[in-house]
N, CA, C and O of each residue as an XYZ file, in Angstrom:
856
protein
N       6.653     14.552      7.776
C       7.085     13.573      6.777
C       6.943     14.110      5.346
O       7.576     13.662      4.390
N       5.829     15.364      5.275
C       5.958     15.593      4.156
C       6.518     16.554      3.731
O       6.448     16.932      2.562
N       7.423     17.313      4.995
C       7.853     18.699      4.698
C       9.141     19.253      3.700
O       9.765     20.315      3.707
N       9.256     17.816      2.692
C      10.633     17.807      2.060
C       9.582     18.256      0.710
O       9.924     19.079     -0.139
N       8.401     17.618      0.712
C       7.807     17.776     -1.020
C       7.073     19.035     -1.446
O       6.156     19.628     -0.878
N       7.875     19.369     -2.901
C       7.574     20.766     -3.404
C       6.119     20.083     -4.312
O       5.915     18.872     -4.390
N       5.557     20.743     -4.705
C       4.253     21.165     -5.529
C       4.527     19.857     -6.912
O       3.679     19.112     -7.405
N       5.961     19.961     -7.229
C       6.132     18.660     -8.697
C       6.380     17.335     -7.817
O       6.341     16.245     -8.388
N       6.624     17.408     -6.500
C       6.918     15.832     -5.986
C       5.513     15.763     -5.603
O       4.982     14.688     -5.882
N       5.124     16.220     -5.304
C       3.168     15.683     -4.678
C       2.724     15.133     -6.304
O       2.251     14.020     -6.532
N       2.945     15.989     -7.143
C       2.495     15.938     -8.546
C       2.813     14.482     -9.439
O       2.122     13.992    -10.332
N       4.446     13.855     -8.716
C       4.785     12.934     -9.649
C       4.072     11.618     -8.848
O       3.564     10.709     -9.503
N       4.089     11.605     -6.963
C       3.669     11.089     -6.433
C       2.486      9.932     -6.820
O       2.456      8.726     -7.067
N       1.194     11.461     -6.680
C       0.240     11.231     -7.129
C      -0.121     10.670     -8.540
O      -1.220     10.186     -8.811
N       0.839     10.778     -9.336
C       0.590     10.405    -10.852
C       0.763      8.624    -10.791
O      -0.040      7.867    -11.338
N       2.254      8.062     -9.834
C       2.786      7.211    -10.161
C       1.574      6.508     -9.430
O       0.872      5.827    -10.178
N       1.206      6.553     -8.102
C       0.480      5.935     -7.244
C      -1.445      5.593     -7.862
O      -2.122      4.585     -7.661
N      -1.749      6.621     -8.468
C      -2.904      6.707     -9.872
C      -2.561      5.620    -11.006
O      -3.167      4.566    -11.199
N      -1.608      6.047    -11.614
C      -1.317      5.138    -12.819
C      -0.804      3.354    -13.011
O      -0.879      2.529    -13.922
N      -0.314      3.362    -11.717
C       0.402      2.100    -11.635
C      -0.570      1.032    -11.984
O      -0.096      0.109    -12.647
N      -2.222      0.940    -11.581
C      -2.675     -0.138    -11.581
C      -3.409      0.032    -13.579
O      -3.793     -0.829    -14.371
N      -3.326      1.152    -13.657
C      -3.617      1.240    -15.145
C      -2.251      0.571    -16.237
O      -2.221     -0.201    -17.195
N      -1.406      1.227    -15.594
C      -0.233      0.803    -16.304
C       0.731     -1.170    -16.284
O       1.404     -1.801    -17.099
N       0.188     -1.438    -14.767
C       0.345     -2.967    -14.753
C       1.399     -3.188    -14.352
O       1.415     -4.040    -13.463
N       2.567     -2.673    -14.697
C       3.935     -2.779    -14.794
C       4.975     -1.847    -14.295
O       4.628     -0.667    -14.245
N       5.961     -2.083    -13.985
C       6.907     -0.712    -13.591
C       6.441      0.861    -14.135
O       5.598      0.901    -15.031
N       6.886      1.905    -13.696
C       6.505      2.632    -14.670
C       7.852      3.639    -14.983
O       8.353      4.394    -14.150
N       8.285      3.471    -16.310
C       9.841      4.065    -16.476
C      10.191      5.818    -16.190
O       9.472      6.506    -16.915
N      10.750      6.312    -15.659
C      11.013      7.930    -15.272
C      10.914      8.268    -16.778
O      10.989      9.495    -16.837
N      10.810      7.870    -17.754
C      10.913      8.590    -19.281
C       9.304      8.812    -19.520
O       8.887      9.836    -20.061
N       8.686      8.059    -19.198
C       6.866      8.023    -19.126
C       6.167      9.446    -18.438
O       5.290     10.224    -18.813
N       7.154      9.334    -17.074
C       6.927     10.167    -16.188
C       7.367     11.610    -16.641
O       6.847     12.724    -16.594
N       7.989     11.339    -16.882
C       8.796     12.498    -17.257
C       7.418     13.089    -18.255
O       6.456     13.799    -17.960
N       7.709     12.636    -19.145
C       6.540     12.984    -20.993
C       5.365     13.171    -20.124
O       4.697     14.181    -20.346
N       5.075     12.566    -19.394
C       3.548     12.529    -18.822
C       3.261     14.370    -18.465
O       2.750     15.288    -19.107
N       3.834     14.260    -17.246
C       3.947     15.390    -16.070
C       4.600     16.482    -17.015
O       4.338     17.641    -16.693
N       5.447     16.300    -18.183
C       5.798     17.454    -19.017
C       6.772     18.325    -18.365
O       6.875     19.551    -18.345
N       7.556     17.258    -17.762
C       9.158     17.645    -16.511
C      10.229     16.965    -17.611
O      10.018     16.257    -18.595
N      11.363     17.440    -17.072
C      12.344     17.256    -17.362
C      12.721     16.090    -16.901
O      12.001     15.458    -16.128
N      13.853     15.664    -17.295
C      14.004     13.880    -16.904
C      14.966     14.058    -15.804
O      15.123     13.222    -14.914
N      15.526     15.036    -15.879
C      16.867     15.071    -14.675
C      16.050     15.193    -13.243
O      15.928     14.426    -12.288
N      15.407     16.889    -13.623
C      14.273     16.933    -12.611
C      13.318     15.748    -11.972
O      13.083     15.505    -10.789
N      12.816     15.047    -13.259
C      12.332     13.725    -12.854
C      12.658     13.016    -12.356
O      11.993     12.541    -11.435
N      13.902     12.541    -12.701
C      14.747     11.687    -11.461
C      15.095     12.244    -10.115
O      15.008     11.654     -9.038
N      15.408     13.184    -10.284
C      16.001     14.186     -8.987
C      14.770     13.758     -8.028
O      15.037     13.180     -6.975
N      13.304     14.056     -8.405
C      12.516     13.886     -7.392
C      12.293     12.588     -7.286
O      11.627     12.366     -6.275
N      12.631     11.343     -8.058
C      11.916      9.899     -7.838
C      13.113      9.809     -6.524
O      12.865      9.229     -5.467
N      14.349     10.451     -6.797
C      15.344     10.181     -5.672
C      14.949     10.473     -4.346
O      15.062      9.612     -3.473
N      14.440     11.737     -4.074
C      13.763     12.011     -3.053
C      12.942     11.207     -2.436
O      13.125     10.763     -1.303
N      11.597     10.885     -3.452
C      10.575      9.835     -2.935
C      10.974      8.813     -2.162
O      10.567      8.434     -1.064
N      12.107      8.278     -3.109
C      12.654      6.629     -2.633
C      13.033      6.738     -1.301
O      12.581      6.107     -0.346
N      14.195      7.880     -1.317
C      15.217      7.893     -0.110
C      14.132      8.390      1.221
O      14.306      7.985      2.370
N      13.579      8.852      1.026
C      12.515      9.102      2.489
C      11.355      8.043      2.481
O      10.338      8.268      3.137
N      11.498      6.870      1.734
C      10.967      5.491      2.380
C       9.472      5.140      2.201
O       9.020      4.024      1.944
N       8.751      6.348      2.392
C       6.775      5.954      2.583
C       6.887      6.146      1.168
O       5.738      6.471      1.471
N       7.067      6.279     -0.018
C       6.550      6.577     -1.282
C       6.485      6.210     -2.332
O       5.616      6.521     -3.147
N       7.775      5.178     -2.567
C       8.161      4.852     -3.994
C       9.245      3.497     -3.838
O      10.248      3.885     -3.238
N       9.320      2.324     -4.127
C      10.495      2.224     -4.775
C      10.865      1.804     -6.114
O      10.159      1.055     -6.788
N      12.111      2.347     -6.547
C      12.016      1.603     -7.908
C      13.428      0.247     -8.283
O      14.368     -0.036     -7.540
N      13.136     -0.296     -9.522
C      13.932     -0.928     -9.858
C      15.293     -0.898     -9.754
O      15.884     -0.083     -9.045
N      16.076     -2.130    -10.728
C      16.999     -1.741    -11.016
C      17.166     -0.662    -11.984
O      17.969      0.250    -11.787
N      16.249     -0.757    -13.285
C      16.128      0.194    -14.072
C      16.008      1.633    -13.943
O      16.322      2.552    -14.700
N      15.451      1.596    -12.748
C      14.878      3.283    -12.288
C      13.565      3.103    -12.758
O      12.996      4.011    -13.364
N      12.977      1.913    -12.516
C      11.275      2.093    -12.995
C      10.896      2.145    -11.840
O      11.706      1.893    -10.948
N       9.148      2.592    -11.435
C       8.747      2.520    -10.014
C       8.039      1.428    -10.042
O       7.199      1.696    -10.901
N       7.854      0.535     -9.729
C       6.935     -0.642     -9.086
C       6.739     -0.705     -7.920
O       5.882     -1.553     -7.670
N       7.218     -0.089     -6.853
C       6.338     -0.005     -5.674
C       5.606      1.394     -5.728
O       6.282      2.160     -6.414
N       4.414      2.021     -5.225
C       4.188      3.141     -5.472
C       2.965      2.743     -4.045
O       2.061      1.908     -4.044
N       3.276      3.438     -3.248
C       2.752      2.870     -2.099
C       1.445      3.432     -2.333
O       1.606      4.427     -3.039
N       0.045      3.231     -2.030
C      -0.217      1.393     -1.349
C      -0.038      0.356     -1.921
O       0.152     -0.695     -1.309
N      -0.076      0.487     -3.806
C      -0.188     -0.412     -4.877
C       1.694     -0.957     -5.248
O       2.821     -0.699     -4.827
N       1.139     -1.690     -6.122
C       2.644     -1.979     -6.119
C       2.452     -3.660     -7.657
O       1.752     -4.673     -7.651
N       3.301     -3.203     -8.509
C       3.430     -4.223     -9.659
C       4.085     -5.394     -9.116
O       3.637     -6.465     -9.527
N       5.205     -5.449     -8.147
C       5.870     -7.132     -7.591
C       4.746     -7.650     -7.208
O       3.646     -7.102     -7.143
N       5.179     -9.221     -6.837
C       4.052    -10.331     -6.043
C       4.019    -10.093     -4.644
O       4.954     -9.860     -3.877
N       2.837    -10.183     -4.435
C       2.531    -10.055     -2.899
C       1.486    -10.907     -2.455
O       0.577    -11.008     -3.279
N       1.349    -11.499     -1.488
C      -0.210    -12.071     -1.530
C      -1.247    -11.698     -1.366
O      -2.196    -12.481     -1.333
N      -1.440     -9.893     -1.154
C      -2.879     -9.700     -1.373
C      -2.894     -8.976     -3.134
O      -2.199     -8.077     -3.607
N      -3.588     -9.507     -3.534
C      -4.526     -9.199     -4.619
C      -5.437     -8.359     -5.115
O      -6.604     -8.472     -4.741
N      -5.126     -7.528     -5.895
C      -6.527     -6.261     -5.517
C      -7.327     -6.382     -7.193
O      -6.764     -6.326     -8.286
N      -8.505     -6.527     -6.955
C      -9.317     -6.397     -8.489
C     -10.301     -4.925     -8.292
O     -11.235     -4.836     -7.494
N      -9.809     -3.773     -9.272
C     -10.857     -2.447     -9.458
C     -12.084     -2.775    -10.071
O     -12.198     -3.238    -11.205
N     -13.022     -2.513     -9.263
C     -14.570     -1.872    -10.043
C     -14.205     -1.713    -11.156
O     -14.795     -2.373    -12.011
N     -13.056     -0.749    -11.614
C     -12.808     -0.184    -12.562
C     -11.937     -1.429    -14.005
O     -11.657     -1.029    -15.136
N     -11.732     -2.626    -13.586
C     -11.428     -3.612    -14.109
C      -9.657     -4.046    -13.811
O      -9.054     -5.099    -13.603
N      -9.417     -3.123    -13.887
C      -7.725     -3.476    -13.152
C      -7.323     -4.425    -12.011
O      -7.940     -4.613    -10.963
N      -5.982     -5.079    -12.481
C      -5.766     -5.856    -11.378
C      -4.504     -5.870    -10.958
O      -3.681     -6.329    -11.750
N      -4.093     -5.450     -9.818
C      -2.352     -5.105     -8.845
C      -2.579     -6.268     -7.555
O      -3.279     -7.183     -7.121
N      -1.551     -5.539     -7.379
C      -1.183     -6.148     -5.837
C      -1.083     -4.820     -4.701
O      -0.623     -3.699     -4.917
N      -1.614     -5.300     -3.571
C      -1.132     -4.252     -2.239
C       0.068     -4.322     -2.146
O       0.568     -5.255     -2.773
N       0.946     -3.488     -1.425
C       2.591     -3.594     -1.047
C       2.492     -4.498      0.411
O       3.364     -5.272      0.805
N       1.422     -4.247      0.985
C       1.517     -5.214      2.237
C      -0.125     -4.848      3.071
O      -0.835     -3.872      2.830
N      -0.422     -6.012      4.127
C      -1.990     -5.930      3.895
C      -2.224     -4.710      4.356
O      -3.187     -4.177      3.805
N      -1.384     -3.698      5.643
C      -2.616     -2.514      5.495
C      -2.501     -1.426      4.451
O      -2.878     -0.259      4.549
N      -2.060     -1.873      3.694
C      -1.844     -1.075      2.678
C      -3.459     -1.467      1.625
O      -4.332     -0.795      1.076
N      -3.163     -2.850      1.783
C      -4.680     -3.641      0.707
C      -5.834     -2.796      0.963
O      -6.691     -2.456      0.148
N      -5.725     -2.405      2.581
C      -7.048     -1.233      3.070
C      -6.876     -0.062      2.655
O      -7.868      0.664      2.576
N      -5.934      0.306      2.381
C      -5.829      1.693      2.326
C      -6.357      2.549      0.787
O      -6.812      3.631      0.417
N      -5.848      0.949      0.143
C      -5.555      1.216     -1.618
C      -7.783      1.969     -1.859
O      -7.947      3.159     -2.126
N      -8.746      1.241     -1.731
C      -9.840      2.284     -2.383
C      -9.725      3.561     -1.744
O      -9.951      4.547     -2.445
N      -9.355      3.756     -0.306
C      -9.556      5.249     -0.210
C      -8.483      6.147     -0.876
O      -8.851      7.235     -1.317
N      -7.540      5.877     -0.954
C      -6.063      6.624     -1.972
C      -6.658      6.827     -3.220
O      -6.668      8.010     -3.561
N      -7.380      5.683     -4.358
C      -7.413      5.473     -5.189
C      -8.681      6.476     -5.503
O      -8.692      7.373     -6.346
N      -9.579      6.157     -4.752
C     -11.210      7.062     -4.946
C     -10.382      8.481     -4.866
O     -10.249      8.982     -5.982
N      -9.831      9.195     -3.858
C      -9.449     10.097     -4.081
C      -8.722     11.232     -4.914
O      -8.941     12.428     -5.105
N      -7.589     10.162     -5.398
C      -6.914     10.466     -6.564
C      -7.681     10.840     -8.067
O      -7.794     11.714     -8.927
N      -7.982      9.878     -7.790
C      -9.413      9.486     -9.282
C     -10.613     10.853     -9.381
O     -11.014     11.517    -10.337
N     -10.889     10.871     -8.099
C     -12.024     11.507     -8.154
C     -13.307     11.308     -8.337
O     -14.061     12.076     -8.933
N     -13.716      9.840     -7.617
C     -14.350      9.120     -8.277
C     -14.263      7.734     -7.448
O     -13.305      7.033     -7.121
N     -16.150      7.588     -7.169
C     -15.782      6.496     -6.162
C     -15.684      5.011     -6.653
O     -16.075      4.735     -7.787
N     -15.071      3.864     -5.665
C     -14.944      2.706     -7.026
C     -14.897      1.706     -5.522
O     -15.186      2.016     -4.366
N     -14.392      0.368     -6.124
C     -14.901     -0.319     -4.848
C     -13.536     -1.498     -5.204
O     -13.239     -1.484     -6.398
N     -12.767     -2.403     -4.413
C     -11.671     -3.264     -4.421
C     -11.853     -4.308     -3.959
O     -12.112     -4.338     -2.755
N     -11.805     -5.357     -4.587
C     -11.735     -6.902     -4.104
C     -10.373     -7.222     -3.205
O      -9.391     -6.734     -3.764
N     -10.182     -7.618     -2.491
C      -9.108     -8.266     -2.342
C      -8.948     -9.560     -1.618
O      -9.628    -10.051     -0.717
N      -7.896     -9.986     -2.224
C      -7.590    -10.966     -2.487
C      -7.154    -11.875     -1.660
O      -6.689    -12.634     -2.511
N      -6.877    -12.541     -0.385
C      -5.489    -12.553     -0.179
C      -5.488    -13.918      0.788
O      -6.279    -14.782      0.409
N      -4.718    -14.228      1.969
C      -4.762    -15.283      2.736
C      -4.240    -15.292      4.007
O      -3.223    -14.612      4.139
N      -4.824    -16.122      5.410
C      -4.292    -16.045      6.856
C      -2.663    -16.208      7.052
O      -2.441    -17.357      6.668
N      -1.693    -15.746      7.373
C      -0.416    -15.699      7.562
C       0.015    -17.169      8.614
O       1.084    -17.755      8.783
N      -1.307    -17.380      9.150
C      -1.011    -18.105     10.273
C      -1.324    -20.060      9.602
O      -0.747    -21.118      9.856
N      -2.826    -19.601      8.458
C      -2.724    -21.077      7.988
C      -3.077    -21.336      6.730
O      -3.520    -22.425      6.364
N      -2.874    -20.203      5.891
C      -3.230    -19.696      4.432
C      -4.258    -19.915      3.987
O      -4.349    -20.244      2.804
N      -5.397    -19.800      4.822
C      -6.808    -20.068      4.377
C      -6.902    -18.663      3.638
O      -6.372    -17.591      3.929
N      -7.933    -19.087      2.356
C      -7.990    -17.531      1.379
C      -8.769    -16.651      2.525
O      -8.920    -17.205      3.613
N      -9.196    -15.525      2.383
C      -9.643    -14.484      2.705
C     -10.317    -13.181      1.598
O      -9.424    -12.542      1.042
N     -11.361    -12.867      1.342
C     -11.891    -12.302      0.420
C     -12.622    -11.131      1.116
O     -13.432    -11.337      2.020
N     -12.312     -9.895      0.664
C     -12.862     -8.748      1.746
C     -13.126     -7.628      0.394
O     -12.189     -7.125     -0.226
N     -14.289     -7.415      0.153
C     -14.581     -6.112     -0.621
C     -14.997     -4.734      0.315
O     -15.770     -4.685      1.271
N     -14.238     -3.687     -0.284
C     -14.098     -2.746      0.539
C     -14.468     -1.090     -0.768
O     -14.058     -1.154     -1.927
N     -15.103     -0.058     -0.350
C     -15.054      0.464     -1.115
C     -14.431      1.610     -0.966
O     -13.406      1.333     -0.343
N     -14.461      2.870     -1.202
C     -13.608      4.034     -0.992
C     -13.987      4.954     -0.150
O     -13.342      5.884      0.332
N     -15.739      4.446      0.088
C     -16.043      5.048      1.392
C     -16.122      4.542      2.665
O     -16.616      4.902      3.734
N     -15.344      3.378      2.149
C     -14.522      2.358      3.292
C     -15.344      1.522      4.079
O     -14.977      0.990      5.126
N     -16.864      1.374      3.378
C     -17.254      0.498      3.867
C     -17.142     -1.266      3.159
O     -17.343     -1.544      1.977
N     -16.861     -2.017      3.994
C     -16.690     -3.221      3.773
C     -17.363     -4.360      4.091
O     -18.179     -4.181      4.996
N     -17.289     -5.848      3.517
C     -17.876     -6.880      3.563
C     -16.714     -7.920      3.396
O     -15.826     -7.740      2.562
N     -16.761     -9.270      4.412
C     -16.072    -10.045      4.527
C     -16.622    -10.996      3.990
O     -17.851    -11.061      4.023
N     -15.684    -12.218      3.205
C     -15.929    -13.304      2.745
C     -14.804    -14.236      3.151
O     -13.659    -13.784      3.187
N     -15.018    -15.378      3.430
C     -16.095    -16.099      3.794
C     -16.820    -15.382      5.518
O     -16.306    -14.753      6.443
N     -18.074    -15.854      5.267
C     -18.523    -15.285      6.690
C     -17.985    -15.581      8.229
O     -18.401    -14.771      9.057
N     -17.214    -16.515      8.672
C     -16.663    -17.076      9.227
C     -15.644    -16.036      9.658
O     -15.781    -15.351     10.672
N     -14.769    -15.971      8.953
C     -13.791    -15.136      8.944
C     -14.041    -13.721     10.034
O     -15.085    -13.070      9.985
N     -13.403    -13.537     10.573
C     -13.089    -12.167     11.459
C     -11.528    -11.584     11.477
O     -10.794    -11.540     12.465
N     -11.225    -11.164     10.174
C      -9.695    -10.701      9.869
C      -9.721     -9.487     11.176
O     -10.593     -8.801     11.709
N      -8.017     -9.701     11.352
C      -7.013     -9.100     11.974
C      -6.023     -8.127     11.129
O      -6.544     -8.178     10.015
N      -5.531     -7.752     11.079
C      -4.522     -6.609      9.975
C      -3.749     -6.446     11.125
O      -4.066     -5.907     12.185
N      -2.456     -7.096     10.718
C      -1.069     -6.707     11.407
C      -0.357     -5.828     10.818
O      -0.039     -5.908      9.631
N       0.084     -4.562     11.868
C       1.094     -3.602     11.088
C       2.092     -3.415     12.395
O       1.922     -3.218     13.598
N       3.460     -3.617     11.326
C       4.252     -3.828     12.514
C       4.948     -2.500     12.603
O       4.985     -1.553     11.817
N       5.679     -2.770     14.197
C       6.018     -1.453     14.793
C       7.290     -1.701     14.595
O       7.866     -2.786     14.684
N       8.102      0.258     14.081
C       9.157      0.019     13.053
C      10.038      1.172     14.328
O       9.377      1.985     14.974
N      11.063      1.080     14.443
C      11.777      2.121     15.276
C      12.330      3.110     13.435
O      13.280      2.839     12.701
N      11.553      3.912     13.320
C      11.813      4.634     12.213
C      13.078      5.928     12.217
O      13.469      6.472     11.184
N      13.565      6.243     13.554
C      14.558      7.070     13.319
C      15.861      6.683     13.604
O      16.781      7.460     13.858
N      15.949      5.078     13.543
C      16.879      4.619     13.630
C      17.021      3.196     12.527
O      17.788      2.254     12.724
N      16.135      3.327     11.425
C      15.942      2.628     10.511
C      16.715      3.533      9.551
O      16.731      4.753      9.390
N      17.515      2.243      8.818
C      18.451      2.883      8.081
C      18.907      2.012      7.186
O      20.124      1.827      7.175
N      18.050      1.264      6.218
C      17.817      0.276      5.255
C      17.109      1.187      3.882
O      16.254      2.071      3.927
N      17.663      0.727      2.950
C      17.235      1.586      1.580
C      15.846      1.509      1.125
O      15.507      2.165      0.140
N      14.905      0.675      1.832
C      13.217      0.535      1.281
C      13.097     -0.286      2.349
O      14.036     -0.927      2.823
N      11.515     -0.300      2.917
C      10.811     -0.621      3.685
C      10.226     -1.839      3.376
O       9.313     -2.298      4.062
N      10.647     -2.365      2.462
C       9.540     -3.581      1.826
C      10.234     -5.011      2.744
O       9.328     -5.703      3.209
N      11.694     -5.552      3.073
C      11.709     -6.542      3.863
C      10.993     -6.100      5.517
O      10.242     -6.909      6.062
N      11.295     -4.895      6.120
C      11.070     -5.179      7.075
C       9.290     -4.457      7.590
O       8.786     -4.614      8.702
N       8.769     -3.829      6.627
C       7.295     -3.832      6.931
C       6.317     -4.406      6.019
O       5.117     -4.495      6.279
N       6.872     -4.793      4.940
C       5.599     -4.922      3.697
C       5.764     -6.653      4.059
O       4.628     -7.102      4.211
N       6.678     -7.595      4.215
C       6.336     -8.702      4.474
C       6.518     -8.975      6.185
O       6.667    -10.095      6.675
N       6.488     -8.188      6.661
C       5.460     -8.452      8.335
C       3.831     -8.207      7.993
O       2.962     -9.064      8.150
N       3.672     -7.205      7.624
C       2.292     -6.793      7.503
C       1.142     -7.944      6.821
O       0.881     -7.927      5.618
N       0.526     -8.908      7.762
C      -0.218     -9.689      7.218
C      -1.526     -9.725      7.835
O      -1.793     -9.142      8.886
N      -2.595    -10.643      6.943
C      -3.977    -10.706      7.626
C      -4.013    -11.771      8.175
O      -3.138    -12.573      7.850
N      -4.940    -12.153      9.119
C      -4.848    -13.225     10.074
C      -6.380    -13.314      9.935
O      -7.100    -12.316      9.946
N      -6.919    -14.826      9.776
C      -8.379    -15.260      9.977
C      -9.227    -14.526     10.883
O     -10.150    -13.795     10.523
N      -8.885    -14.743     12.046
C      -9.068    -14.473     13.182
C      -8.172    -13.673     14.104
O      -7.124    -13.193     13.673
N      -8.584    -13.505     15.458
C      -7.738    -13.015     16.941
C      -7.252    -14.618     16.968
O      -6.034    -14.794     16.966
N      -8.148    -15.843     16.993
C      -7.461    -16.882     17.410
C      -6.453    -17.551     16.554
O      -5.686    -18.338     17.107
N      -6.377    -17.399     15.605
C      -5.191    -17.663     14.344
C      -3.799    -16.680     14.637
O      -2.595    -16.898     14.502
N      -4.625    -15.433     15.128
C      -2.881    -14.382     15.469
C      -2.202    -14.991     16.572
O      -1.018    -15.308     16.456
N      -3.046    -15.247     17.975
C      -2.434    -16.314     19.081
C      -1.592    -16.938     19.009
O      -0.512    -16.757     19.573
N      -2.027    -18.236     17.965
C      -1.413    -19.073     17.962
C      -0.315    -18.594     16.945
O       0.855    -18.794     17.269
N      -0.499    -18.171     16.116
C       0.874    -17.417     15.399
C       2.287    -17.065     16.371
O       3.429    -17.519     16.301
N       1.909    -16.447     16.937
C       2.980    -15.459     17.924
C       3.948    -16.602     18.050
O       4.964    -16.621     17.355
N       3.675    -17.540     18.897
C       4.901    -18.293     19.512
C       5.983    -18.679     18.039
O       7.189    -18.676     18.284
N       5.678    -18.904     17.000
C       6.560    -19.251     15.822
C       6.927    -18.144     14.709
O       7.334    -18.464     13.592
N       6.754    -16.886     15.101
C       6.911    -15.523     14.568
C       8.230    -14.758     14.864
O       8.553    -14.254     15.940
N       8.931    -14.771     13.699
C      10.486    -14.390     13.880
C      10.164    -12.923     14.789
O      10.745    -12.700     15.851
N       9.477    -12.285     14.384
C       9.480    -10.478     15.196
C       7.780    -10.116     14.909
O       7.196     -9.949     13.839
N       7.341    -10.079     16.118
C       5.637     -9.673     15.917
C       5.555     -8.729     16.679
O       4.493     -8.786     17.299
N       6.464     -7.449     17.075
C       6.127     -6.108     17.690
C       5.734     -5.314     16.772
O       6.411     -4.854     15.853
N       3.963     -5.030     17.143
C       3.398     -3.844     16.281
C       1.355     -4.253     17.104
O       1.104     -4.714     18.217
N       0.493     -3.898     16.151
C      -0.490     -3.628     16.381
C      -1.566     -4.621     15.440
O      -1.641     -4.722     14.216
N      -2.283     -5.238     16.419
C      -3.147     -6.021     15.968
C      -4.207     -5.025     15.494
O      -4.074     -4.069     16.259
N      -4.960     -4.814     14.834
C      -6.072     -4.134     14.195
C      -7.518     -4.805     13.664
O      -7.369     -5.565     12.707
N      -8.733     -4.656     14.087
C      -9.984     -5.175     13.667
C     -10.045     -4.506     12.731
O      -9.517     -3.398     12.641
N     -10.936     -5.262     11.553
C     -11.514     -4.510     10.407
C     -11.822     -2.688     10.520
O     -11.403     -1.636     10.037
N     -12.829     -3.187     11.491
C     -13.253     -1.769     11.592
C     -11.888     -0.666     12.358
O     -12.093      0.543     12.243
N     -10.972     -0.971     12.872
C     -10.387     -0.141     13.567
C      -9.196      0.186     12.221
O      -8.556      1.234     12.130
N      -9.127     -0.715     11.475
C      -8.177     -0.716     10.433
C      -8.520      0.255      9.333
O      -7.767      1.192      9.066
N      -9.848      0.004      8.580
C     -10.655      1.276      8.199
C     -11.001      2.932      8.849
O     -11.332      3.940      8.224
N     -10.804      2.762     10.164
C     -10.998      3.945     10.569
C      -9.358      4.270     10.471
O      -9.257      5.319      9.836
N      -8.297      3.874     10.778
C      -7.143      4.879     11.200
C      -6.554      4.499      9.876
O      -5.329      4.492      9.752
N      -7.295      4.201      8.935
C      -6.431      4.470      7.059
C      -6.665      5.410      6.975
O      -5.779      6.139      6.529
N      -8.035      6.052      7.349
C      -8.671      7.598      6.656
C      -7.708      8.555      6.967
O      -7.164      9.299      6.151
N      -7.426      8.499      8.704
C      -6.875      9.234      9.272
C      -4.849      9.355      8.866
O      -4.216     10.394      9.052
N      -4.223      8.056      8.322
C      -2.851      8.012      8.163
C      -2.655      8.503      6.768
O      -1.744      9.228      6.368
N      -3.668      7.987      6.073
C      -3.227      8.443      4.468
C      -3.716      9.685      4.279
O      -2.934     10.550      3.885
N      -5.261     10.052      4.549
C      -5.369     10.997      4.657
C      -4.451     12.153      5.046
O      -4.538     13.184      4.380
N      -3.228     12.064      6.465
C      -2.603     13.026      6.254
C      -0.699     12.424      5.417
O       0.270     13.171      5.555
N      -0.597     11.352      4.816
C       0.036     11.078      4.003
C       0.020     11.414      2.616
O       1.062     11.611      1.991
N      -1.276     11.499      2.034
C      -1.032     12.187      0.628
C      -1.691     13.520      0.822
O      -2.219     13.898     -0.224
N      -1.828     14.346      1.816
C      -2.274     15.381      1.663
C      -3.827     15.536      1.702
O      -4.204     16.653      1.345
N      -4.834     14.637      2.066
C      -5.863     14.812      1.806
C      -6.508     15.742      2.563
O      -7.445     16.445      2.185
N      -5.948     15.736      3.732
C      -6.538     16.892      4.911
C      -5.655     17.816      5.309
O      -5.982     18.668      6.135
């Protein structure tokens, strides 16, 4: 998946996916450009890349990026607040897990994420602090979240961004007994139920070899 990106696409990647929650807002290819100290054609040339191979980026109408996977400037319902004082949104919930270990890494520097968010099945809130060494704590105590990530036939997906058909499947569920009863009134629920802990362990392992960490 990553065998298309040269040395300046890991480079712009990593910048957009870093900066986004500093920056709040889209972030325009002219920023990027000045930032990274690239050319703007070049700059675009690679945001094109990112987009069109799906896990990385999408942007506006403008050509700004606001999705920058895991984080992302649109509304979503999970919520993320940084140690570091910043406040985004996940692109979809296993992404909400994924965002301190991406972020600690990038940074260089460990930090810890609130998030935010609510059951898909009966919108009770859900409050889960998690840090970058991925250990976590659930709120309210009650609660025993689920992390749905749904299963995508990807080489026969052929839609311009991933955000209708995985970022709003991908939700948290109270419970195993809240996902149950979900199912029967669920337009498409083929994919993988996930426990906290099983959800934390196979982020290390997906992003990890998604941005290069291993």
């Amino acid at each position: 998946i990553l065998s298309f990106m040269t040395e300046e696409h890991h480079r712009i990647r990593y910048f957009v996916v870093k900066e986004l929650p500093h920056f709040g807002k889209p972030i325009p290819p002219e920023l990027i450009s000045r930032e990274l100290k690239m050319s703007l054609s070049r700059t675009t040339k690679i945001l094109d890349d990112l987009e069109r191979n799906l896990f990385f980026l999408v942007r506006d109408a403008q050509g700004a990026v606001f999705w920058a996977f895991p984080v992302t400037a649109d509304k979503t319902p999970h919520h993320l607040t940084f140690s570091t004082g910043e406040r985004l949104n996940a692109a979809w919930a296993v992404d909400a897990i994924a965002t301190p270990f991406v972020q600690g890494r990038l940074r260089k520097k460990p930090l810890s994420i609130t998030i935010d968010t609510v059951c898909a099945h009966c919108d009770h809130p859900i409050k889960i602090e998690l840090n970058s060494e991925m250990k976590y704590q659930v709120d309210p105590d009650g609660a025993d979240p689920l992390v749905f990530s749904p299963q995508i036939d990807w080489e026969s997906f052929s839609k311009p961004n991933i955000i209708p058909d995985f970022w709003q499947r991908s939700v948290f569920f109270w419970s195993e007994e809240h996902a149950r009863e979900h199912q029967p009134r669920a337009e498409q629920m083929d994919g993988f139920y996930l426990t906290m802990d099983q959800a934390v362990h196979s982020t290390q392992i997906i992003q990890g070899a998604l941005f290069n960490f291993i």
